[in-house]
C-alpha positions as CSV (number, residue, x, y, z in Angstrom):
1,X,0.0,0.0,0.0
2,X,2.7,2.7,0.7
3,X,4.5,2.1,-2.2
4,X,0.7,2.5,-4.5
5,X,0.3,5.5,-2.6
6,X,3.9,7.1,-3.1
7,X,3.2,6.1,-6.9
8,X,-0.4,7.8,-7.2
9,X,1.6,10.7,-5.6
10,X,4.0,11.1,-7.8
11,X,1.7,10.8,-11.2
12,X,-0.1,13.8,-9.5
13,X,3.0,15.7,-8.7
14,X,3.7,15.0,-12.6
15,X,0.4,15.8,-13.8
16,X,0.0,19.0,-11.3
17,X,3.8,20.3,-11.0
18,X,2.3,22.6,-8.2
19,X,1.9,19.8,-6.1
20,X,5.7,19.1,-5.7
21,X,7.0,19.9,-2.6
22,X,9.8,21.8,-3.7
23,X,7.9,24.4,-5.2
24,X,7.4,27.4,-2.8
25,X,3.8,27.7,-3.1
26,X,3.6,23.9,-2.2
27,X,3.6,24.8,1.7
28,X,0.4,27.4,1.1
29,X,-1.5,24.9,-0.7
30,X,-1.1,22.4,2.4
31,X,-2.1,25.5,4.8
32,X,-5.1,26.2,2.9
33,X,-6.3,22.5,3.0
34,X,-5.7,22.3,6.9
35,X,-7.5,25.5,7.7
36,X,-10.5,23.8,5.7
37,X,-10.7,21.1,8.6
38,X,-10.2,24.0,11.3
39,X,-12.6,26.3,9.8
40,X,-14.9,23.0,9.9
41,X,-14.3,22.7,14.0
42,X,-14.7,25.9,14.5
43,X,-17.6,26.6,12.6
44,X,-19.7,24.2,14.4
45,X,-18.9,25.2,17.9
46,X,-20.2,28.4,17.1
47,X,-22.8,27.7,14.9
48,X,-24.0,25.7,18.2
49,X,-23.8,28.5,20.4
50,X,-26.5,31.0,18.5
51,X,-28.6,27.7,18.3
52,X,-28.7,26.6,21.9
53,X,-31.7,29.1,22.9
54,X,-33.8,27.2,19.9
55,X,-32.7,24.1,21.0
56,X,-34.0,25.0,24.3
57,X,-37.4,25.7,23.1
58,X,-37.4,22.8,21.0
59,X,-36.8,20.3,23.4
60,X,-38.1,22.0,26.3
61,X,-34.9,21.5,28.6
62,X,-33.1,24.7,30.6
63,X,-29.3,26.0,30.3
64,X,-28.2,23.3,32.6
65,X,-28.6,20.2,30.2
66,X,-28.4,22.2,26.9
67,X,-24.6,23.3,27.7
68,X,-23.8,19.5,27.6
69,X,-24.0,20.0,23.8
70,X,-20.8,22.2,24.2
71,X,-19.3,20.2,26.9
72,X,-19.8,16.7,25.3
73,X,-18.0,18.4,22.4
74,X,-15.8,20.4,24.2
75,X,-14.7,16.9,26.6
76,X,-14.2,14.0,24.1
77,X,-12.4,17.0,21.9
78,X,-9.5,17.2,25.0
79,X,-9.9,13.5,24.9
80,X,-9.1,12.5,21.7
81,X,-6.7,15.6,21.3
82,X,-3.3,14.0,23.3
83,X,-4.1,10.6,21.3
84,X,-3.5,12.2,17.4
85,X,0.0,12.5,18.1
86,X,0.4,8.9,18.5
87,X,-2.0,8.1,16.0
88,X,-0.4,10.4,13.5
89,X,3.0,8.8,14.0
90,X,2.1,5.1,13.5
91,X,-0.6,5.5,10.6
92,X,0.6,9.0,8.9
93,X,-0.5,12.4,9.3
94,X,-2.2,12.5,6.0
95,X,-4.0,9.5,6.9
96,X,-5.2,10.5,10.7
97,X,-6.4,14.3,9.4
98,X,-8.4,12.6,6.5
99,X,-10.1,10.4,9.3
100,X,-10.8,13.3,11.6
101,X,-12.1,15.1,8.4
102,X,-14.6,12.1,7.6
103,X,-15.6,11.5,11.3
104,X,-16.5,15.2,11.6
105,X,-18.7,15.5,8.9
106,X,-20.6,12.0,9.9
107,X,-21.2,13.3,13.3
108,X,-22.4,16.3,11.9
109,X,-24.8,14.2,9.4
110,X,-26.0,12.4,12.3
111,X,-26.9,15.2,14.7
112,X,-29.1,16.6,12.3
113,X,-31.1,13.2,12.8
114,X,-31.5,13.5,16.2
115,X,-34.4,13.5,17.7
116,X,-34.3,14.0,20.9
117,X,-31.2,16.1,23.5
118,X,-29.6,13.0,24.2
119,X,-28.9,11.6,21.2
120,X,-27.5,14.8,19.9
121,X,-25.3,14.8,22.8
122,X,-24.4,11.4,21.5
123,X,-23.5,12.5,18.5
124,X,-22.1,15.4,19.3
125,X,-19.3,13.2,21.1
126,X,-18.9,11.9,17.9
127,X,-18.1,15.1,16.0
128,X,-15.9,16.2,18.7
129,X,-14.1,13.1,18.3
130,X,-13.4,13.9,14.2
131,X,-12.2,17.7,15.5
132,X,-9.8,16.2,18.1
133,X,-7.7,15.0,14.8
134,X,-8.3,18.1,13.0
135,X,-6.2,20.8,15.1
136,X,-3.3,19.2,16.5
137,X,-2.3,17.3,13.3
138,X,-3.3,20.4,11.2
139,X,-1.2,22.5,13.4
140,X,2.0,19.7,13.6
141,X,1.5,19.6,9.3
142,X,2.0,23.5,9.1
143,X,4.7,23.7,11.4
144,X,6.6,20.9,9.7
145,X,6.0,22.4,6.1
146,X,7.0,26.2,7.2
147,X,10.6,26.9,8.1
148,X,10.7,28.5,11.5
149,X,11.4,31.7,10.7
150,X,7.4,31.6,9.0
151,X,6.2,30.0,11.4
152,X,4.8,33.2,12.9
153,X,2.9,34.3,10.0
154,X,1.7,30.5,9.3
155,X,0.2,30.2,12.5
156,X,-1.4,33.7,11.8
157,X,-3.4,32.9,8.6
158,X,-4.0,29.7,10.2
159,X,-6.4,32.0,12.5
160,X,-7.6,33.4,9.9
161,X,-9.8,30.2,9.7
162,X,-10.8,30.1,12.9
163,X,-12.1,33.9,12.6
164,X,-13.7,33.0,9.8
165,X,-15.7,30.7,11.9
166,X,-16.2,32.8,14.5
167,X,-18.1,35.3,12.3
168,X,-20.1,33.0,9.3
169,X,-20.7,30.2,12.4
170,X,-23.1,32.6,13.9
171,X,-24.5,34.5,11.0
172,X,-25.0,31.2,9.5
173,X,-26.4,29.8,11.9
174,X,-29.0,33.1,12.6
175,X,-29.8,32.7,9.2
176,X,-30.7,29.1,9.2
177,X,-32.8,29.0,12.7
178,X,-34.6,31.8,11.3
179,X,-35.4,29.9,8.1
180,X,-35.2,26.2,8.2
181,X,-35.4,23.4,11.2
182,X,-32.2,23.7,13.7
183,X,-30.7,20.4,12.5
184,X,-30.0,22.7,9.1
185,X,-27.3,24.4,11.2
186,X,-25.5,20.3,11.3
187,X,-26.3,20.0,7.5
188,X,-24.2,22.8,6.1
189,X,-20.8,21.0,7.3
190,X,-21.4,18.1,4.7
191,X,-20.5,19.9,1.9
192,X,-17.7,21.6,3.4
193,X,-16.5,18.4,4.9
194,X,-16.7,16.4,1.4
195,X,-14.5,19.2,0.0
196,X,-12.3,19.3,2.6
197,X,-11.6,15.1,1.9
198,X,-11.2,15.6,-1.5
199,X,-8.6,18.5,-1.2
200,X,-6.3,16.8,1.3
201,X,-6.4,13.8,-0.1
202,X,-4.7,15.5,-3.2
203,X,-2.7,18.1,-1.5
204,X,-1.4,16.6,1.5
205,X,1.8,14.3,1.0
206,X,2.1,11.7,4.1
207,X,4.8,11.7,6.8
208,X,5.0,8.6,9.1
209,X,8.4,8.9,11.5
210,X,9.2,5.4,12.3
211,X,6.8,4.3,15.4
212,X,8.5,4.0,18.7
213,X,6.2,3.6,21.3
214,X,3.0,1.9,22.1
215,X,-0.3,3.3,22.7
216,X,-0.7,4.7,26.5
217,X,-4.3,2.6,26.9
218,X,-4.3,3.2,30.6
219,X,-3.2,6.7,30.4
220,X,-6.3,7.0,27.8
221,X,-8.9,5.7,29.7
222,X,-8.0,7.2,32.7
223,X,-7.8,10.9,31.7
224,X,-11.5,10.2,29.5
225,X,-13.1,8.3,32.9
226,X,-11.6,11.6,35.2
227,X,-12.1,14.9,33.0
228,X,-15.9,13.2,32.3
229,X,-16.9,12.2,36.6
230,X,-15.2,15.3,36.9
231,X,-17.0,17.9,34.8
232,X,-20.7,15.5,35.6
233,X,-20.0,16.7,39.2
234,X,-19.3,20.4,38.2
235,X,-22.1,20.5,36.0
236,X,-24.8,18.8,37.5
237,X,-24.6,20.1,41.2
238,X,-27.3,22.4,40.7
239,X,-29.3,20.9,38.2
240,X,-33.5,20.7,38.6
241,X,-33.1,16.6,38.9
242,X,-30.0,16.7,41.2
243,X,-32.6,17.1,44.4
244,X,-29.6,16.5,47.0
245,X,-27.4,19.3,45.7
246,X,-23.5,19.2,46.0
247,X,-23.8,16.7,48.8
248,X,-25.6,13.9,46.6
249,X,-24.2,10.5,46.4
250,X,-24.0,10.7,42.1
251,X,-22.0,14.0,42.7
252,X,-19.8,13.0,45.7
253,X,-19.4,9.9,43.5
254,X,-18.8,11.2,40.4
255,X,-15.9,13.8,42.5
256,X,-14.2,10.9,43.5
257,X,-13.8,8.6,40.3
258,X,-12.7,11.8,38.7
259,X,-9.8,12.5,41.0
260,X,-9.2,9.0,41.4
261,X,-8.9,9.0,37.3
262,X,-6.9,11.8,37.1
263,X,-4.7,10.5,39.9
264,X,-4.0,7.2,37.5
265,X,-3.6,9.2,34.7
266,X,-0.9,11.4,36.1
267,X,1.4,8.5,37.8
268,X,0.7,6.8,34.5
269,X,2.4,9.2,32.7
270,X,5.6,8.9,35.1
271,X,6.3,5.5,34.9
272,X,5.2,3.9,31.7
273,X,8.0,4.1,28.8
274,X,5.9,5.4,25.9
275,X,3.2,8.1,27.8
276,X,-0.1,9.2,26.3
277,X,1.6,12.9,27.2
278,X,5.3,13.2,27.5
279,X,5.1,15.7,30.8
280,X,8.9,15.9,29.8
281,X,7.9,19.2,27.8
282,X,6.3,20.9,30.7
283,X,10.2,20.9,31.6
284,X,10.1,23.5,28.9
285,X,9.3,27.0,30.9
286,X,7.7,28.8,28.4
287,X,6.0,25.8,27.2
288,X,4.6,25.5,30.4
289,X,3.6,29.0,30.8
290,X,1.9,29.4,27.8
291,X,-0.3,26.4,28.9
292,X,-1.0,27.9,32.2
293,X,-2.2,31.1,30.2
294,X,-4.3,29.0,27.7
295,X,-5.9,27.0,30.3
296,X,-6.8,30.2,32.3
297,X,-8.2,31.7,29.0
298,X,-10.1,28.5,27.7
299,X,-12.3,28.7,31.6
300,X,-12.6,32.6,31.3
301,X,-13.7,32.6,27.6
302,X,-15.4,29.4,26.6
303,X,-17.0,29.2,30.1
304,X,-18.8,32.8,29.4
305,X,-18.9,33.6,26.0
306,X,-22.4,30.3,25.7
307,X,-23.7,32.9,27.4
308,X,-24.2,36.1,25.1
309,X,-26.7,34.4,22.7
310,X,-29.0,33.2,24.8
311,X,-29.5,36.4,26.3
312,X,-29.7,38.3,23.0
313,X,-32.2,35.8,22.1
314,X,-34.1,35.3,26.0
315,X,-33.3,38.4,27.3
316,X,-33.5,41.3,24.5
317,X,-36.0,38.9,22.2
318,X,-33.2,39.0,19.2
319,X,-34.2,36.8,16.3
320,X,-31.4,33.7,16.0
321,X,-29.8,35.8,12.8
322,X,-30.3,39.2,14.5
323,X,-27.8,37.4,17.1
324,X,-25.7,36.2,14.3
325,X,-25.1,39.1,12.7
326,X,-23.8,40.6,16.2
327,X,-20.6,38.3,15.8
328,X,-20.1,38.8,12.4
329,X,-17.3,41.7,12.9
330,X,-15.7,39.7,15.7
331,X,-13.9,37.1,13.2
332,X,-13.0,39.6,10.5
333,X,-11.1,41.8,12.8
334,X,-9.4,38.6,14.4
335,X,-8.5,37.8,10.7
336,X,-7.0,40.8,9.7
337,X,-5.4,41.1,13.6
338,X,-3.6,37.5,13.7
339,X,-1.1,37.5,10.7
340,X,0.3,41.1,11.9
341,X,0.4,39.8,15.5
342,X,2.5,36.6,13.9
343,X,4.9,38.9,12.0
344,X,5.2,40.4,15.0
345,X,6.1,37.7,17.2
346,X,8.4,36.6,14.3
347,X,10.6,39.4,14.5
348,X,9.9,41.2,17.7
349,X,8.9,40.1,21.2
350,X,5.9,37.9,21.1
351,X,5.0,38.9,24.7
352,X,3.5,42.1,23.9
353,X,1.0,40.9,21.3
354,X,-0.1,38.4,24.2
355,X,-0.1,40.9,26.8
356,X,-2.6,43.6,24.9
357,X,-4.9,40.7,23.8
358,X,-5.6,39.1,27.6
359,X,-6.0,42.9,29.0
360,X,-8.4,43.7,26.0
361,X,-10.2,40.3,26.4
362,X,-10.3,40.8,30.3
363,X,-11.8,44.3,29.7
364,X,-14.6,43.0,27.2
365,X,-15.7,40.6,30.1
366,X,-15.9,43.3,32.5
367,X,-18.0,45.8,30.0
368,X,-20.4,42.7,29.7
369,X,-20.5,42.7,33.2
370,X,-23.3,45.4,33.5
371,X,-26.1,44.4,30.7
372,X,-29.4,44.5,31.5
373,X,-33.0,43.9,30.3
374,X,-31.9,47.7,28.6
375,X,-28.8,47.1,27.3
376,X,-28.3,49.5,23.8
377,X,-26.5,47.8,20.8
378,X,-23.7,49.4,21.5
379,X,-23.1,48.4,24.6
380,X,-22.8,44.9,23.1
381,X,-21.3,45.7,19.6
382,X,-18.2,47.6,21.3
383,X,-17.2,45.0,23.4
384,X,-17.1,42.4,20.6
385,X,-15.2,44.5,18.2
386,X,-12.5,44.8,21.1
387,X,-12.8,40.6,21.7
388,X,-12.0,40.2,18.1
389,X,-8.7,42.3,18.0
390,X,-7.6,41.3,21.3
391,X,-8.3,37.6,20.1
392,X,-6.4,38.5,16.9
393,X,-3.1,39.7,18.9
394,X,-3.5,36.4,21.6
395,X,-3.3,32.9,19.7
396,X,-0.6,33.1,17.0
397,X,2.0,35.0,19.0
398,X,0.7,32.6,22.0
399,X,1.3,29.3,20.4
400,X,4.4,30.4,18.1
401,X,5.8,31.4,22.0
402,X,4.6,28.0,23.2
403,X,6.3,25.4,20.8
404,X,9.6,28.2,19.4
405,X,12.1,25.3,21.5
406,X,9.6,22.6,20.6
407,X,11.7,19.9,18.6
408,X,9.9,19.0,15.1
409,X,9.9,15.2,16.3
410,X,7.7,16.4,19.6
411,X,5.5,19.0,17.5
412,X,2.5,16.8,17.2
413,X,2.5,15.7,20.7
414,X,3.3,19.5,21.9
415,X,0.7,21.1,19.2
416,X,-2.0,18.4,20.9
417,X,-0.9,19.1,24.3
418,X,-1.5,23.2,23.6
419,X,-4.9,22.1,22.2
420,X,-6.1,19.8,24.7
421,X,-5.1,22.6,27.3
422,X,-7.3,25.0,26.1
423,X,-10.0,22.3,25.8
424,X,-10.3,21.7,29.2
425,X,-10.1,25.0,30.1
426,X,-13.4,25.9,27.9
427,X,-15.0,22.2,28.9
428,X,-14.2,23.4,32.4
429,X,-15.4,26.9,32.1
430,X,-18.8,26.2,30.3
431,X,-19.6,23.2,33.3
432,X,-18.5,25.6,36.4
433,X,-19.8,29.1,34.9
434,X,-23.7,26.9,34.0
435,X,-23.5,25.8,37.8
436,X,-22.8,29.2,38.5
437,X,-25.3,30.8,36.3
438,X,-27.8,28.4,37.6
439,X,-27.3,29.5,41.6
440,X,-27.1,33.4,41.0
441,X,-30.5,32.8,39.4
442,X,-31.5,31.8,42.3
443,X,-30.0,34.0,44.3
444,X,-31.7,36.9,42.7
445,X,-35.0,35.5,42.3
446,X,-35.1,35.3,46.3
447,X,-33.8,39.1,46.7
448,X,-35.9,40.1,43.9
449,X,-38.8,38.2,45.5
450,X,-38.3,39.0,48.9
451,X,-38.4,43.2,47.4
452,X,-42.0,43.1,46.2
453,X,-44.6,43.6,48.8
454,X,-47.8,42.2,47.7
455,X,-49.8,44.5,50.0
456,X,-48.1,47.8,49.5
457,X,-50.1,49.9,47.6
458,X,-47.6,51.2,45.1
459,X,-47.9,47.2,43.7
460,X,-51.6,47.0,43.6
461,X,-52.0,50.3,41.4
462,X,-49.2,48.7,39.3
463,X,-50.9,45.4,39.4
464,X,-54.2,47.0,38.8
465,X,-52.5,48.9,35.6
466,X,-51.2,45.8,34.4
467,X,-54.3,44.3,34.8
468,X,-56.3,46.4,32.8
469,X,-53.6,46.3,29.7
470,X,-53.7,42.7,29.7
471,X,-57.9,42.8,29.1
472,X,-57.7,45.4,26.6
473,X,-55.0,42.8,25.2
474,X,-56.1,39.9,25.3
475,X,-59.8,40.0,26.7
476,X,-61.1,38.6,29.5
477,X,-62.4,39.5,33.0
478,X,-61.0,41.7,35.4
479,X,-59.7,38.1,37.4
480,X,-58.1,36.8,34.8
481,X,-56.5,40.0,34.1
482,X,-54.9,39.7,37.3
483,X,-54.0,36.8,37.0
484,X,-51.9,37.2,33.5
485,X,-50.3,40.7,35.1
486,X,-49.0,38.7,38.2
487,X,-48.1,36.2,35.6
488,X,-46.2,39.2,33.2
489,X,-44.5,40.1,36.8
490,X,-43.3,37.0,38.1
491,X,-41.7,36.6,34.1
492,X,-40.5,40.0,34.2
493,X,-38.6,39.2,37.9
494,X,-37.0,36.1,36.4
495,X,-35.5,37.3,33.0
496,X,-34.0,40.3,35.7
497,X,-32.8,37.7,37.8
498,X,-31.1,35.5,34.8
499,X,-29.3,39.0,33.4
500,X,-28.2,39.5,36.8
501,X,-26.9,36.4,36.9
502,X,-25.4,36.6,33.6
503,X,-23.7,39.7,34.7
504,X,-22.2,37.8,37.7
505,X,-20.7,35.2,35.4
506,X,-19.0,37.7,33.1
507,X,-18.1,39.4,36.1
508,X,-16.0,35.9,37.4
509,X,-14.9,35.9,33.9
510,X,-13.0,39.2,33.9
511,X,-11.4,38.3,37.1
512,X,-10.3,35.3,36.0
513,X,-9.0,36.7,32.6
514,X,-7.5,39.7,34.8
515,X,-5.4,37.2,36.6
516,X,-4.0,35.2,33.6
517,X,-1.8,38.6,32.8
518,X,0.1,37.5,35.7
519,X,1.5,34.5,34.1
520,X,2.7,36.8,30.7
521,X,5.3,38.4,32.6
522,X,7.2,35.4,33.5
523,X,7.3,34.4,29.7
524,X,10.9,34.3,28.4
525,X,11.4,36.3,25.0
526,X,11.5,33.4,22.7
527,X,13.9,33.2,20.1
528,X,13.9,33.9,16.5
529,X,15.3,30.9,14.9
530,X,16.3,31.9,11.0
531,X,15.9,28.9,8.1
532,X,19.4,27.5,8.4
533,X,20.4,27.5,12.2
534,X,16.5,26.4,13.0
535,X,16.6,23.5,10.9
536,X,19.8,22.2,13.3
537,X,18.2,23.2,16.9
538,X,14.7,21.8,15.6
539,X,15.6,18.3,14.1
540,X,16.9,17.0,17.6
């Protein structure tokens, strides 16, 4: 089989001269074909997130179970991510991204036959399965087909997919809600994903280093069994069903067989020969820094941002595209921010770029801190303008920091590792913030509840107001005119009590984003390997 395939390679290289790897323009034809696969796993996450206050209509369920469609995603994602590097190396790189690429577009086929919450969950595991291939091996492909003095700007345009995503997955998805069924919003990556086969199958040449380990099972199992008991106890301890709270056996339970798991994973990874993760690169300071950072950003940013289109949609009664559209400048000014930020990482001090992106994404989260039921466009437009430039100077000068004394023969383990970081960071964020979300909403429907005085007479003449709007409304007697104005109260109360809460959660956000600048300072200036003395310190 190797030797058909190197054959059908070299007829197309013959018949397509573009296709040879010696030809300059090679290395941006493989770039373009991985950001297809990124701009795929992208896409959908946030396609998903203008589509979870439909889906929560639709199947009638609250924020507490509907964020499992993120998390499921988000979990078997971080999962699967520290696997591709051993994957990669035994079966080929080419080989494991065409696999992600046809295992994201069947999930996505098959969650738009779902039926019911659950199964999409289900399936959704199954699409974040296909994405956990996608990055790290697209990300280890471009790093070993740029020199790593264009590394830098690689990594940029590589974000330039991503920000792509991050303004059509929303728009899209507005547009689609508005018109068609939700599952419509799973549809659209079938084409893209058929595409995306096709063009790496003809770009991408395969590269298979010589296996030398064997597959970390125990390591494997153990981190999927402890992340997942893990974030079903962060996520479910205020949930309508979970009547015994925090101190409930399935949570005290599910506590325990995620520390235990973790616990296993960990001393796994120090005393077996070939780990699932080599914790020898967290010997690496900035490596490990940059992680820290990442991880930090993935709860503050991922756990909040779920957040913004519900209340659009709940709070302010935006349509889905109305939504959409919000988001649509976010990704164009991260496009046209990353590849600057990478050339300036490639020649400068990639510390700065890093520095003005947390501090601008830290002061989006606080500005989002104070919406309300009256909250003017702008108050939501400026923010997200900001979040997209300050995303635009964090991720290429971030991850170009990260892996700069990464050896090429570690990249895909190190690119998976950044990845699966970030991952659990966002899986982590979205579980804790929900619980959060789901207690302050509480919280304020008692203070908000215990303020209104049903026998003051300032309330009865609004009551009695009310009252008479809702007959000339709707009809009806006097009594059941009360009746739907108590009704038009006690909904008013709760939608102030869930943007209150809202306002906490981005509130915990900002902090938490606030706190991640710490980290930045202790970053060492990386350095700028040129072409010829890179290829000597890399190749180790």
């Amino acid at each position: 089989m190797p030797t058909e395939q190197s054959h059908l390679r070299h007829e197309l290289v013959e018949r397509f001269p573009i296709l040879d790897p010696a030809r300059g323009v090679y290395r941006w034809l493989v770039l373009a074909s991985v950001m297809v696969g990124t701009f795929m796993a992208v896409l959908d996450s946030t396609i998903v997130n203008v589509a979870l206050a439909k889906l929560m209509a639709t199947f009638g369920v609250t924020v507490d179970h509907v964020e499992w469609i993120l998390t499921a995603y988000l979990l078997i994602f971080a999962v699967m991510l520290p696997s591709s590097g051993w994957l990669a190396d035994h079966f080929g790189y080419k080989r494991m991204f065409l696999i992600g690429l046809f295992l994201f577009t069947l999930g996505s086929f098959l969650c738009s036959l779902a039926r019911n919450i659950d199964v999409l969950i289900a399936f959704r595991v199954l699409q974040g399965a296909g994405a956990g291939f996608l990055l790290p091996i697209g990300m280890a492909i471009i790093t070993r087909e740029f020199p790593p003095n264009m590394r830098g700007v690689a990594l940029g345009f590589w974000s330039v997919a991503a920000s792509a995503s991050v303004s059509l997955g929303p728009t899209l998805g507005g547009y689609l809600i508005d018109r068609y069924e939700w599952n419509v919003i799973f549809d659209v990556n079938v084409p893209i994903g058929i595409g995306g086969i096709i063009a790496a199958w003809i770009i991408l040449r395969e590269h298979r280093p010589a296996p030398g380990r064997n597959f970390d099972i125990v390591g494997f199992l153990s981190l999927g069994v402890g992340l997942t008991a893990l974030l079903l106890a962060l996520a479910d301890g205020n949930s309508a069903w979970n009547t015994g709270g925090w101190d409930s056996t399935f949570i005290l339970t599910s506590f325990f067989i995620g520390f235990v798991g973790l616990g296993v994973f960990l001393a796994t990874e120090l005393i077996v020969a070939h780990p699932l993760v080599e914790i020898e690169l967290f010997k690496n300071f900035n490596f490990s820094v940059s992680n820290v950072v990442l991880f930090s950003f993935g709860v503050g940013m991922f756990g909040a941002n779920f957040l913004l289109p519900i209340y659009l949609q709940n709070s302010l009664g935006y349509t889905p595209l109305q939504a959409g559209l919000v988001f649509l400048p976010v990704g164009i000014l991260l496009g046209l921010t990353a590849p600057f930020a990478g050339m300036f990482t490639d020649r400068y001090d990639g510390r700065v770029p890093i520095l003005i992106g947390l501090a601008i994404m830290a002061l989006t989260m606080y500005q989002f801190s104070f919406l309300s039921l009256l909250s003017e466009k702008w108050q939501i437009l400026l923010p997200l303008y900001l979040r997209g430039f300050g995303m635009g100077c964090l991720f290429s000068p971030l991850t170009t920091v990260a892996i700069s004394e990464i050896p090429n023969r570690k990249m895909a383990q190190a690119s998976g590792l950044i990845n699966v970081i970030r991952q659990i960071g966002g899986s982590f964020g979205v579980a804790v913030f929900g619980t959060i979300l789901t207690r302050r909403t509480i919280f304020h429907m008692a203070m908000y509840g215990q303020q209104i005085d049903p026998t003051s007479a300032t309330y009865q003449h609004f009551l009695l107001g009310l009252s008479h709007f809702a007959q000339r409304v709707v009809g009806g007697t006097l009594g059941s005119g009360t009746a739907q104005a108590r009704a038009m109260v006690g909904m008013y109360t709760e939608q102030q009590a869930f943007v209150s809460a809202v306002d906490d959660v981005f509130r915990l956000a900002f902090i938490v984003l606030a706190v991640t600048i710490v980290p930045v300072f202790f970053l060492r200036r990386h350095h700028h390997l040129h072409q010829g003395e890179g290829a000597a310190a890399l190749a180790e």
